[in-house]
N, C-alpha and C positions, 0 to 999 in steps of 0.2 A: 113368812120370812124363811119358814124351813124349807119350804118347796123351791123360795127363788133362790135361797143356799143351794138346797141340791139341783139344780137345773140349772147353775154355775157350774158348781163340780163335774158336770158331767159335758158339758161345753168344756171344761177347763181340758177333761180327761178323754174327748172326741180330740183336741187337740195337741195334748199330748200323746195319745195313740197315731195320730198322724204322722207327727214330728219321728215318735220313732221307727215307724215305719219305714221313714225318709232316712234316718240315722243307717234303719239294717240293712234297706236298698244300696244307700252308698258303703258299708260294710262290705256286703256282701259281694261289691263291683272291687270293691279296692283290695279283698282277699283276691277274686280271679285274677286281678290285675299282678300281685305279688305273687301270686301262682303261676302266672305268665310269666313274668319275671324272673322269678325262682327256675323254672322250666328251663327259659333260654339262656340263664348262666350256666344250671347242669348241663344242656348242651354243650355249651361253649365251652367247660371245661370238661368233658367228656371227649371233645371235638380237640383241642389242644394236649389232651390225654393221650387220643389216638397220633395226632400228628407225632406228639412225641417219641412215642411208643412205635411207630411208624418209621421216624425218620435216620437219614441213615448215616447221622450225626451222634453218635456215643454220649450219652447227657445221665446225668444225674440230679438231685435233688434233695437239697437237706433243712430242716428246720431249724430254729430257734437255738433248739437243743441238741442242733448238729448229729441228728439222728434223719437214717437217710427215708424218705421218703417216696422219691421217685428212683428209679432204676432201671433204663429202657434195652430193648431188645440187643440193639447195635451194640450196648455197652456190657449187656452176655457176654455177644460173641468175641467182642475183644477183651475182655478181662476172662473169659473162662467164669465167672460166677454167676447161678443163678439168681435173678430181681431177688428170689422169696429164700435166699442165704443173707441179706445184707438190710434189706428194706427192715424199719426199725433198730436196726442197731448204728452201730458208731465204727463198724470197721469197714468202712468206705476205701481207707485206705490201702486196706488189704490186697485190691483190686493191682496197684503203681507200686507199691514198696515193700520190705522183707519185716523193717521193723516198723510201730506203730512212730508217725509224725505225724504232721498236720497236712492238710491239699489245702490250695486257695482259697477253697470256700469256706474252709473251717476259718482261717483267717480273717475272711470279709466277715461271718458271722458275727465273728467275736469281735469285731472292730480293732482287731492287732493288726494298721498294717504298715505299724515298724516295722512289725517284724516279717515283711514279705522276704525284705534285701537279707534276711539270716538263713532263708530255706533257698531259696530263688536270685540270689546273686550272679550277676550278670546275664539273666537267661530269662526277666519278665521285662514291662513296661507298660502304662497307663493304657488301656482302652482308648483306640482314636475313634469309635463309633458309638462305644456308651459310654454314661454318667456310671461312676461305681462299679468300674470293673476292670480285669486287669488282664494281660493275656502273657504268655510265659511258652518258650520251648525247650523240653528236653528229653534226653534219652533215659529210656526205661529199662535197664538191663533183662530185667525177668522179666515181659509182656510177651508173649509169642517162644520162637522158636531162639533165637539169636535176637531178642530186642529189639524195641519199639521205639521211633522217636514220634514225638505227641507234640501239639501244638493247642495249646489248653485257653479257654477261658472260663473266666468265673465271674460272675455279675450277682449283687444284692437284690433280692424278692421284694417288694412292699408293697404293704393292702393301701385301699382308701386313701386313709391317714397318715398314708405315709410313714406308718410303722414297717419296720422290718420283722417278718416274716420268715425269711430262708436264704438260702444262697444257691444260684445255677450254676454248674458246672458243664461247661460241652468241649469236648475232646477231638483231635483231627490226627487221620493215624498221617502221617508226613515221610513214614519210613523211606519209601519209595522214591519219594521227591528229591530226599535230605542224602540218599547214596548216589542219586544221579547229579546232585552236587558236588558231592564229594568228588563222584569221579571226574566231574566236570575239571575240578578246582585240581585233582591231580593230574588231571592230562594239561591242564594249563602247567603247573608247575615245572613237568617233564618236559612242556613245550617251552617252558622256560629255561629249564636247563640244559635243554640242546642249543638253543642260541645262545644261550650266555657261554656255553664251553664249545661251541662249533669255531671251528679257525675260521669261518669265514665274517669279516666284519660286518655287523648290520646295525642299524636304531629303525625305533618305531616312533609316527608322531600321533597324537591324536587327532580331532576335528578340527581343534584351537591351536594346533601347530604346535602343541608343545610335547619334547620329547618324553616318551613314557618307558623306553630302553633304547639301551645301549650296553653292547654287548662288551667283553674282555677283551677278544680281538679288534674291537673297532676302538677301544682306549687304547690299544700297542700301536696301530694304523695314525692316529691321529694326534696321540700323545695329551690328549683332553680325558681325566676320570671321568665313569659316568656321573659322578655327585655332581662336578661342576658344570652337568649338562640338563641332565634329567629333569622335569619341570619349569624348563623353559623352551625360547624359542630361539635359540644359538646353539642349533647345530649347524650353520652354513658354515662358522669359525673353523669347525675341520674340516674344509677344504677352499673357502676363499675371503681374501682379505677383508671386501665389503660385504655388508648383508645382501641376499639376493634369492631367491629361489630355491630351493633343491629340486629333483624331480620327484619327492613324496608328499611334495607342498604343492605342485600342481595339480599334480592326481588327488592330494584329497578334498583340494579345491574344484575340481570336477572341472580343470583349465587345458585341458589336455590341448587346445587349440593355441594357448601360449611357450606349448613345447619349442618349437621350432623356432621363436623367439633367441628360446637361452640357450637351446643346442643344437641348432640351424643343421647340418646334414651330417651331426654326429650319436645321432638318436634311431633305433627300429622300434617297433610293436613285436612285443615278444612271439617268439613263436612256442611258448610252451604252455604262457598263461597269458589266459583272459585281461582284461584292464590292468594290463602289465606291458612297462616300457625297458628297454638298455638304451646304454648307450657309452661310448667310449670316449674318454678325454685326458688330456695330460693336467696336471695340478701341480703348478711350480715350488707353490708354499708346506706341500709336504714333503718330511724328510729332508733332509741336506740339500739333495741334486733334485727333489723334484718325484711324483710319483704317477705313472700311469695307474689310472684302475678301469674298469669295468661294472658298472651298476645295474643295477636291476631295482624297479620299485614296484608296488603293486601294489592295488588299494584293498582293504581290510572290511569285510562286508558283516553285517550281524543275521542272525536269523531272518528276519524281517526283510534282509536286502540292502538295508541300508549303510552307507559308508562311515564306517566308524573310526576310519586310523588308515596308515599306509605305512605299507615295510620297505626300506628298503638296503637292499645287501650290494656287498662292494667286493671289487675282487680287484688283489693288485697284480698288475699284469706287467710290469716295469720288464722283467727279466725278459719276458717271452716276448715285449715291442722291441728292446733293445738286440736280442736274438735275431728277430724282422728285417731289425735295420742291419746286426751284420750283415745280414745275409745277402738282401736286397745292396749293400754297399761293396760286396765281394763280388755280387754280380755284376753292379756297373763298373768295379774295378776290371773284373775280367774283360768286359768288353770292349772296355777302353784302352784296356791294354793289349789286347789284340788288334785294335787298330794303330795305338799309339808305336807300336813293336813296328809295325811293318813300315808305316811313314819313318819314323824314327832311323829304321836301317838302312831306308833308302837317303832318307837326306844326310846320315850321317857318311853316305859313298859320296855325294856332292860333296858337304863341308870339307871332306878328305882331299879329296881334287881341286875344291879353292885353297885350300891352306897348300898342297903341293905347288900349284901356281906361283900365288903369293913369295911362298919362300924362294924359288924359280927368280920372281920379277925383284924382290930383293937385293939377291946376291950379282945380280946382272945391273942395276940402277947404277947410273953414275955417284961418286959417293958425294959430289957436292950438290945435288939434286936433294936438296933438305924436303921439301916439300912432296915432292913424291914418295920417301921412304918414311916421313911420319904418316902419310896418309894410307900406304900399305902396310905399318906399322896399326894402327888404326884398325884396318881390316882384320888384321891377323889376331887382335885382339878379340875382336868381336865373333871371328869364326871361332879362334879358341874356346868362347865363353858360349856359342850354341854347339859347338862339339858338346863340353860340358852337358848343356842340357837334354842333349840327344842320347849321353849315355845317361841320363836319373830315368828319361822316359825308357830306353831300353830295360832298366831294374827295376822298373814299376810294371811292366809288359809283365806279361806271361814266361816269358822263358825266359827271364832274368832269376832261374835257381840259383840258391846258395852251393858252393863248393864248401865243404863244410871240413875242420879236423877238430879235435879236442886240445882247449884250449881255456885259460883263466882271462874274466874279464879286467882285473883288476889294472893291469898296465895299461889296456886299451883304454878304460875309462879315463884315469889320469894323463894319457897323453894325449888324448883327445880334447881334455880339459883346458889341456896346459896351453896346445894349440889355436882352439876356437876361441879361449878370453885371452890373446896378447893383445898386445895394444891396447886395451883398456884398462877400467876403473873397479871391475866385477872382481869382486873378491869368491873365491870358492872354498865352501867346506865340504869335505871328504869324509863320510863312515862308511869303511869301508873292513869286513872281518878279516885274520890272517883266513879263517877256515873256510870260506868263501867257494863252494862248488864250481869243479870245471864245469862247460857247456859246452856245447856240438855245434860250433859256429863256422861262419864266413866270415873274417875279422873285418874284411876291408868292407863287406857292407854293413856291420854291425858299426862299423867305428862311420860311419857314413850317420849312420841314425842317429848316434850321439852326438855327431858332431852338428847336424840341420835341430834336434831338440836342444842341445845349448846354443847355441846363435839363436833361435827363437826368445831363451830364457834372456839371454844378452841384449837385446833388442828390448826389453819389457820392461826391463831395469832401466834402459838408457844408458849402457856404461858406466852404470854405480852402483851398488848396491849387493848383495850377495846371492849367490845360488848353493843349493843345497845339495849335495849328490849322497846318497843313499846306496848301499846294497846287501841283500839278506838275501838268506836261504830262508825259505818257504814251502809249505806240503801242501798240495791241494786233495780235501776230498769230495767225496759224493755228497757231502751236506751244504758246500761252498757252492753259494748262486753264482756263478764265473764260467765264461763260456771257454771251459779249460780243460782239458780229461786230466784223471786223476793222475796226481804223482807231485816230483820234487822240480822245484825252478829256485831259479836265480831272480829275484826282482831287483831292479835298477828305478830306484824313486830322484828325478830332477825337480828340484820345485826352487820358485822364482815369488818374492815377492815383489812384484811387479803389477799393471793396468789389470791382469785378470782377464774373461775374456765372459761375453756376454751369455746366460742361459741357451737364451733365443736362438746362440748361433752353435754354442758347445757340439752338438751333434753333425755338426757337417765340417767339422775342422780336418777330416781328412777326406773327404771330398777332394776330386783332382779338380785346380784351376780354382779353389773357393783359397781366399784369403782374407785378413782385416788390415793388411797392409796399404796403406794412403798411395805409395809410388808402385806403381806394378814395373819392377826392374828384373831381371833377367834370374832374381836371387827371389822375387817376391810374387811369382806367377801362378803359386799354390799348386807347390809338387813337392815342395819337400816334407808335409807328410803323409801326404800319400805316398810315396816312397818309402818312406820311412812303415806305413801299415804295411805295403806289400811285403816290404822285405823282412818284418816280422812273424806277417801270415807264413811263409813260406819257410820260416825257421819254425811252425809249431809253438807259435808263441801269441802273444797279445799284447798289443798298446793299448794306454786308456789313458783318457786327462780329469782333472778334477781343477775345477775353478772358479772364484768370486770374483765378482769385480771388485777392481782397488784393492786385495784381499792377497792376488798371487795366481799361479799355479801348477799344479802337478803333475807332470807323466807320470805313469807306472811303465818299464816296459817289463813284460813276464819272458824268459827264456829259458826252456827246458834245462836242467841240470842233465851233464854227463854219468848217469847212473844209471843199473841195469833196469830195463824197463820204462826207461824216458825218453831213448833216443830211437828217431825214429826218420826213415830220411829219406820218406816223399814230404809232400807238402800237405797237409792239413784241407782239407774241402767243406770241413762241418762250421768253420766260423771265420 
């Protein structure tokens, strides 16, 4: 029994010595294996040790106990502290600030982070790449020479179990970035503020056509604030009734093929800039009478190239077309009065030889010959009335000078008055000064002009209504847009509430031969004011009308004052 006991035990303990055999075997593989393991962590954190330590991202590293841990090379050199001054201790902050406060990570540590918006107000925001981490910029007065702006984040550490561990801290110096901002942002400003205070009017639209400026002088030009423009898409309202196009809407629509469309052969391709257009057009709806401008729009490129806006600037040009047109109208006057002069004097040598006839065949006709002496009668009338017209074309001609002495207009106006409204229904009022300047006139062609401008006023009433006569002294200077050299005049304001007379046609009312008259009668042939212009040009002076329809309207006539240094006695050639 004792021997099969022991011959048991020893079977038992053959197999027990097996077993642990097998036990140490598998020990001994599963130490190498945690050795391995062990191994390739220290690696791997030896290896993210050196990256960090490496990299050329400014980082730090704190524990638990917000005592700093890591402290890599990059973050030396920008803070000026060595790793082996800070590592284990708590003055991390030493590195950003003067007095001891918290950095981000002290915060994530501590799970404070109400209290972010107390240090870091307005100037952090959530992490859009990690979970538990927050990123913040700001300037660092003391960092460097003149201060550092940093661009900071801070992210929570956890092991395994997702316990926290530490907090990272990595830092980005920005400085460079954040001044070329700035200056960006002030060359924008500066470039804002030349347009906004340049006289010349512009807006800018975006992609979406909606206005993003508009400048001071384009609120005087158009009489719209920018508030009630800016962020939207009515800016066409400053300058036409309907919605329609501008040319900064087609450029920045890349439509430049529908240019010609809306400004058929009042448009060039700049010659100064690239994808840049003018163009010139009259715009009825601004200002009173209407406004010529001149535009320019060009499209607005980004870095990249691509079109991001379009400017465009306007230039009002009214004074300098209206200048155009005198001029252009002083020369078809001269030329047509050079021929009108010459026909004129010759048929006015016939008309003189039939009206001698005439009176001849009169006083010779038997006198009970009724018929033949109303029908020479007849005649006589009618050469009378082209004499008449042969002498307006002679004082529309060229050498129809004024004979000029000094003289008050005031009787002339009034008897002039008195004369052309008899026979009718036309009431007239008269302001007229006692102190009223003499002027350097021709009376009898001056009372010739007043007299063709009220019969015009007379005619627009219909024989009812009133006309208005006016006259002031007046100083013209160098800041007056008036095609007038400087000094003192007599102005003569007629104005008729009467039909008005149309935009469209305003500019050619003294055109020879142009009238709005229905009957073209020997009164209506469209010469009396062109006559009436000549014989003001050649007094040194200026006519101009102002008119609505159904509304009325106005001559001005200007005629130099008799004072020293106004009279002047050739004829004017500049307007």
């Amino acid at each position: 029994m004792a021997m099969k006991d022991e011959g048991k035990t020893r079977k038992e303990l053959i197999g027990e010595l097996k077993a642990l055999r097998r036990r140490l075997a598998a020990l001994e593989k599963s130490k190498a294996g945690q050795d391995k393991a062990d191994l390739r962590l220290k690696e791997s954190e030896e290896m993210l040790y050196r990256t960090l330590r490496q990299s050329p991202i400014p980082a730090f590293v704190i524990g638990k106990d917000r005592r700093v841990i890591y402290w890599n090379r990059t973050l030396e050199l920008l803070s000026g502290i060595p790793s082996k001054e800070v590592i284990g201790t708590r003055e991390h902050w030493r590195a950003f600030y003067k007095k001891k406060r918290p950095c981000m990570a002290d915060l994530l540590v501590d799970g404070k982070l109400d209290r972010i918006p107390e240090w870091y107000k307005g100037k952090y925001s959530k992490s859009k790449l990690l979970e538990e981490a927050f990123e913040a910029t700001d300037f660092f007065p003391d960092l460097g020479d003149d201060g550092k702006w940093l661009r900071f984040t801070a992210a929570i550490i956890r092991d395994s179990d997702k316990n926290l561990v530490g907090a990272l801290e990595t830092l980005e110096d920005i400085t460079e970035k954040r001044q070329a901002e700035e200056e960006l942002k002030e060359s924008e400003q500066r470039l804002y503020g030349i347009l906004q205070n340049s006289p010349i009017p512009a807006f800018v639209i975006g992609k979406d056509h909606r206005v993003i400026f508009w400048n001071r002088a384009l609120e005087e030009l158009s009489k719209i604030p920018a508030a009630h423009v800016l962020g939207t898409t009515q800016h066409w309202r400053a300058f036409y009734k309907k919605e329609r196009p501008c040319m900064a809407d087609l450029l920045i629509d890349g439509e430049i093929g529908r240019i010609p469309k809306w400004y058929s052969d009042k448009y060039t391709r700049s010659s100064l800039l690239e994808e840049a257009f003018e163009a010139t057009d009259f715009f009825p709806d601004l200002g009173d009478d209407g406004k010529w401008l001149r535009f320019t729009a060009a499209t607005i490129r980004d870095s990249s190239g691509n079109a991001v806006a379009a400017l465009e600037t306007l230039e009002d040009i009214t004074e300098r077309m209206k200048a155009e047109e005198e001029l252009n109208k002083i020369r078809r006057l001269e030329s047509l009065g050079t021929l009108a002069s010459g026909i004129a004097q010759d048929f006015d040598l016939l008309l003189s030889a039939m009206l001698r006839n005439i009176f001849l065949a009169k006083i010779s006709i038997d006198e009970e010959d009724k018929i033949l002496e109303e029908g020479l009668a007849i005649a006589e009338k009618a050469g009378l009335q082209a004499k008449e017209l042969m002498h307006q074309l002679i004082t529309f001609a060229k050498g129809g000078f004024p004979v000029r002495r000094v003289t008050s207009l005031s009787p002339g106006i009034l008897d002039t008055a008195a004369f052309s409204l008899r026979d009718s229904g036309v009431k007239c009022n008269f302001t007229v000064p006692d102190d009223l300047w003499q002027v350097d006139i021709d009376e009898g062609q001056i009372r010739q002009v007043f007299q063709n401008v009220i019969q015009n006023a007379r005619e627009a009433v219909n024989d009812a209504g009133v006309i208005e006569i006016r006259a002031e002294n007046i100083s013209i200077g160098g800041d007056d847009e008036m095609p007038l050299r400087m000094g003192d005049y007599v102005r003569v304001s007629i104005k008729d509430h009467g039909v008005g007379i149309p935009k469209e046609t305003l500019s050619r009312i003294f055109d020879p031969y142009f009238t709005t008259k229905k009957v073209r009668t020997h009164k209506g042939l469209g010469l009396g004011l062109a006559v009436c212009y000549s014989i003001i040009k050649n007094h040194n002076g200026l006519i101009s009308v102002e008119s609505e329809v159904r509304k009325g309207t106005t001559v001005h006539i200007y005629l130099p004052a008799a004072r020293r240094g106004n009279i002047s006695r050739q004829p004017r050639s500049d307007h």
